[in-house]
N, C-alpha and C positions, 0 to 999 in steps of 0.2 A: 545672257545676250549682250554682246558689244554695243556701246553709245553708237545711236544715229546720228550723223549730221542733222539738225531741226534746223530749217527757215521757214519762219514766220511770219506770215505774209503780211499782220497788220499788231503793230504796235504803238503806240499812242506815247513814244519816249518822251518828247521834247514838253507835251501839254501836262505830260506829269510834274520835268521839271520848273517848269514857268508859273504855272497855273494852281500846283500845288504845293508848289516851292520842295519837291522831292530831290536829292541830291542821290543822282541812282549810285554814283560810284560806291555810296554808303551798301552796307549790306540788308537786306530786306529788313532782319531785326532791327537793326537801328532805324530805318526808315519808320520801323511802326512806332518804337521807343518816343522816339521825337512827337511822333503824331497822338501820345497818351494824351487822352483828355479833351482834343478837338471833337468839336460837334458838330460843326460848317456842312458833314459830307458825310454821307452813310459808310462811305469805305474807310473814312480815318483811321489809321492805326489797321488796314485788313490789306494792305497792301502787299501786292507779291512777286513785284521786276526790280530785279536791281541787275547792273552788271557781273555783279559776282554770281548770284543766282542763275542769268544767260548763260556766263560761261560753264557752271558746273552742268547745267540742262546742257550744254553743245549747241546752244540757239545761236549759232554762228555768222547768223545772215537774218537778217529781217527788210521784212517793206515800215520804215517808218514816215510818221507822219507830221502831217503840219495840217493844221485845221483851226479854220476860224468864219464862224457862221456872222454872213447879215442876215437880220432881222428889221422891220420896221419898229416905228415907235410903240403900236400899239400891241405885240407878237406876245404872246405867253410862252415862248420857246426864247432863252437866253441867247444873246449873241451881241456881235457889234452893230452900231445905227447907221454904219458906212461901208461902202466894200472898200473905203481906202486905209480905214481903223480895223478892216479886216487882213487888210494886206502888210500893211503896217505890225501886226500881230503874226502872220506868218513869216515877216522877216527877222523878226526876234525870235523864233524858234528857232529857221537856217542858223542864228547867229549862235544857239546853241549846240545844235550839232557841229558848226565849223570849232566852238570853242574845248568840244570832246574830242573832235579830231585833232586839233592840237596838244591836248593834254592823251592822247595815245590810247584812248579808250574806243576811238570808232573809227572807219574809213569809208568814203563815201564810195559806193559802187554806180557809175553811170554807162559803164559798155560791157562790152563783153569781155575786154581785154583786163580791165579793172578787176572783172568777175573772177577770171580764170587764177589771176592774180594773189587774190583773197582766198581761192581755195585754197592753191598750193602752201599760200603763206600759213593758213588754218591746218591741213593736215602736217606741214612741218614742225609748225608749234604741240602738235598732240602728240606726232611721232617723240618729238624731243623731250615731253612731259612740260612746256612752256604755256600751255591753253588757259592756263588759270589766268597769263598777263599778255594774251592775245587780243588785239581790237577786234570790235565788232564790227564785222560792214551791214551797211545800211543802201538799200534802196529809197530816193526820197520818195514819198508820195502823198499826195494831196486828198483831204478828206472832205469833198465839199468843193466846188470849183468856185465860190460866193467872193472870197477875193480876188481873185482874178478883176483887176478892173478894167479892163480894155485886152485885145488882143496879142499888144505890146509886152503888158504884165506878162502872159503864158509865155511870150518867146524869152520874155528879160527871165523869169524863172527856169526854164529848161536850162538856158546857160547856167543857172547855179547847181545843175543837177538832178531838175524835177522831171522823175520818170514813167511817173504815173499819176492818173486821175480820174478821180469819182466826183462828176458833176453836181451831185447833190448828196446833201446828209438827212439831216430830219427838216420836217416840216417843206414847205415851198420854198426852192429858190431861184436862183439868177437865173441858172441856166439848164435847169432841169428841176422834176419835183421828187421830194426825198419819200421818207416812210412818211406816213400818216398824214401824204398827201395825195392830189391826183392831179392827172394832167399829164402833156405832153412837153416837147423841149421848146418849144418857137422857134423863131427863128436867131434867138441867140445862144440858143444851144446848138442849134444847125451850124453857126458859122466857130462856135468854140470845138464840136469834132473837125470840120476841115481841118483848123489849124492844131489841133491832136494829131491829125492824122498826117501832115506836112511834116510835124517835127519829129513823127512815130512818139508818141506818147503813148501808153497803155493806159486803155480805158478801162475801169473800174465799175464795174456792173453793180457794187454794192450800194445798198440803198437807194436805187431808183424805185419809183412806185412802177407800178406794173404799165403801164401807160408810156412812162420817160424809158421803162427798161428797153420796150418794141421800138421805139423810134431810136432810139441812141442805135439798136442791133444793124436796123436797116439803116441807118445813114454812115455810119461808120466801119469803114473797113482792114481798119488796120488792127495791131496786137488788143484782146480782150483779153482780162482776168476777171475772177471777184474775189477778194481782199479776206473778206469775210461775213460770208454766208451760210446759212443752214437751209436746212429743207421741209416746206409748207406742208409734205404730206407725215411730217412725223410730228411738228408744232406750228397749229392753222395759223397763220399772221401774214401779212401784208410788208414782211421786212425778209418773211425768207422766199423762197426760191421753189415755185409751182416744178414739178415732173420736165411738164414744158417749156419752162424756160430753164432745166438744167440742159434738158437735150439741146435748145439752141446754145447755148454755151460749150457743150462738149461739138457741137458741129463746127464750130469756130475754133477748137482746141484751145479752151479756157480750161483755166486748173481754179477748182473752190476752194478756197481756205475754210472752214469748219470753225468756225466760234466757239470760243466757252462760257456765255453770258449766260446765266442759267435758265432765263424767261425764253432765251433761245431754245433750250435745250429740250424742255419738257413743257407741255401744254398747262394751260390754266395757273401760270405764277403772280403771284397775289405779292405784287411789291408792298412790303412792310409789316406783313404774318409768313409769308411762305420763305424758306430759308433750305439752303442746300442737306441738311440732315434728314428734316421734315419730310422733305420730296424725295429724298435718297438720289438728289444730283450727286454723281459721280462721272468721272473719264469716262464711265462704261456707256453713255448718252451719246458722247463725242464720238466714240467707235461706231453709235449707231448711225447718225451722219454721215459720218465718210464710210459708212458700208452702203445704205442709202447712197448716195452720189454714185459709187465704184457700182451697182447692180443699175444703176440708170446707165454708166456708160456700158457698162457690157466688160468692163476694165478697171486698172487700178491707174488709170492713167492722167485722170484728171481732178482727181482729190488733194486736199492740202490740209495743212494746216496754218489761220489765222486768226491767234488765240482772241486777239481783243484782250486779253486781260492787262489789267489797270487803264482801260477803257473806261471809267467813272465808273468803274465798278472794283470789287476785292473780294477777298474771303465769303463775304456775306453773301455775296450772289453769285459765285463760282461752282467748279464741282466742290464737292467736299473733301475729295482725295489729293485736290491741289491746293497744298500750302506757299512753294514759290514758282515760276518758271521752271525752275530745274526740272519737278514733275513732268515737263512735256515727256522727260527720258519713260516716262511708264506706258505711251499711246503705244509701241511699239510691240508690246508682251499683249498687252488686249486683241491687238490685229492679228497677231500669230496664234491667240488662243481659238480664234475663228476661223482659221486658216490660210490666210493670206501669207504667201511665202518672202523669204526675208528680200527677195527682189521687190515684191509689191509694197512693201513695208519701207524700203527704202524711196521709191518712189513716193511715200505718201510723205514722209519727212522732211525729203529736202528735192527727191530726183527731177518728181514734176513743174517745179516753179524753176527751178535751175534748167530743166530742158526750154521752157517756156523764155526763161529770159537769152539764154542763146540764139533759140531762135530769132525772137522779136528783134533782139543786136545784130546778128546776124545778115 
């Protein structure tokens, strides 16, 4: 079977290299090499995005991100103690992706026209056998709206590119509440979708609690995705995504990206005994998601893929059959051994968030 196009709906590039001081251009193995013998992070040394990795996977396109959580002073959930030390920390991420779009490793995708651009430029690199030193484009997208500190902020960011956004991440925030929280948006979440929806911003349904997901649905009406999500009736949790709120998503023509965190993937994961062999996480979990999704819409139309991986996570809590990125090239052979034909299979790869962003540009 020929490489699919893969876009990615959510990757965590820039917090990798900042945060964990990862230098993707390196190749995965060196990235772990370097990481021998850190103990700081469960993933040390279990890392699996590099851009050599993207390009041999075909990961040609992704949504990346910039994320940076306030917290107050007293929060058991890590973050910054200001949204302007939050904002402050999402500009030094832009200031890393502008410094890989310099150095010819990334290109930032903000229309349509940028898009169209990237493709042709990506399949003439493949046709010519050059994909190996093809940039990557990137979609900017915001994980957590918590910096944002005034209205001003979100218009001064769109000019930089920022073309999506998910109100909140974990725990309570600004302007919405995240997982393993509750509650609804206020009224400053009310006036942060207006001006989403002024600038056409895509909203990002991911990690709202169930409460912030209804109100964000009904107050805003412009582009919806979610980033990455899975599905509450295959693993019971408060992070994925009930029947009914996929069908309100596919009624708004959102496309899901599918996670590969494996606490996602499979019920009852026991962070620090349960391990992807143990539970026999593999791809094959991931197929069951976006089959799950594609039988809720009736269609292969609004499935994705949004690995999350190196999301503060790696090796250890992944499938087991994925060593780096590149692996995405295997979701492909899994969907056609189900039967999904190699049109629906394209669509789950790259077609449906590529229809979706024409549209929304459009």
């Amino acid at each position: 079977m020929a490489q699919s196009l893969i876009l990615d709906a959510h990757l965590d590039l820039s917090m990798n290299a900042l945060e964990w001081n990862r230098d993707l251009r390196w190749t995965v193995a060196e990235i772990r090499e370097s990481e021998r013998g850190m103990t700081d992070r469960p993933d040390r040394g279990n890392g699996t995005v590099s851009f050599d990795a993207m390009r041999r996977g075909r990961v040609g396109i992704c949504a990346a991100t910039q994320i940076a959580r306030f917290v107050r002073r007293d929060s058991p959930i890590p973050g910054w103690h200001s949204q302007e030390q939050a904002w402050a920390q999402t500009q030094g991420q832009l200031a890393w992706y502008l410094a890989m779009e310099e150095a010819g490793e990334m290109v930032q995708i903000a229309d349509a026209a940028a898009l169209e651009r990237h493709l042709e430029h990506w399949e003439d690199a493949s046709g010519n056998g050059h994909e190996a030193h093809a940039p990557i484009g990137y979609v900017l997208s915001l994980e957590g709206a918590d910096s944002i500190v005034t209205l001003h902020h979100l218009e001064r960011a769109y000019g930089q590119g920022l073309r999506a956004v998910g109100p909140a991440h974990y725990g309570p925030g600004v302007y919405a509440q995240g997982t393993n929280a509750t509650g609804g948006i206020g009224d400053k979440g009310q006036a942060l979708l207006r001006e989403m929806e002024r600038l056409n911003i895509i909203l990002d349904a991911t990690h709202l609690c169930d409460e912030s997901f209804w109100e964000c649905l009904d107050a805003f009406r412009g582009p919806v995705w979610a980033s990455h999500n899975n599905c509450r009736a295959l693993v019971f949790h408060g992070r994925q995504f009930s029947d009914e709120q996929l069908e309100a998503l596919i009624d708004r023509d959102a496309v899901v990206g599918v996670a590969f965190d494996a606490w996602m993937l499979v019920p009852d994961w026991v962070r620090g005994s349960s391990t992807p062999q143990n539970r026999g996480v593999t791809l094959a979990q991931v197929a069951d998601h976006i089959d799950h999704i594609c039988q809720v819409a009736g269609d292969a139309l609004h499935a994705g893929i949004g690995s999350d991986l190196d999301g503060a996570f790696g090796t250890e809590q992944g499938p087991a059959d994925v060593d780096t990125i590149a692996d995405l090239q295997n979701v492909p052979a899994l969907l056609a051994a189900r039967g999904y034909s190699s049109q629906d299979i394209e669509h789950v790869c790259s077609g449906n968030f590529l229809r979706f962003l024409r549209k929304a540009w459009n």
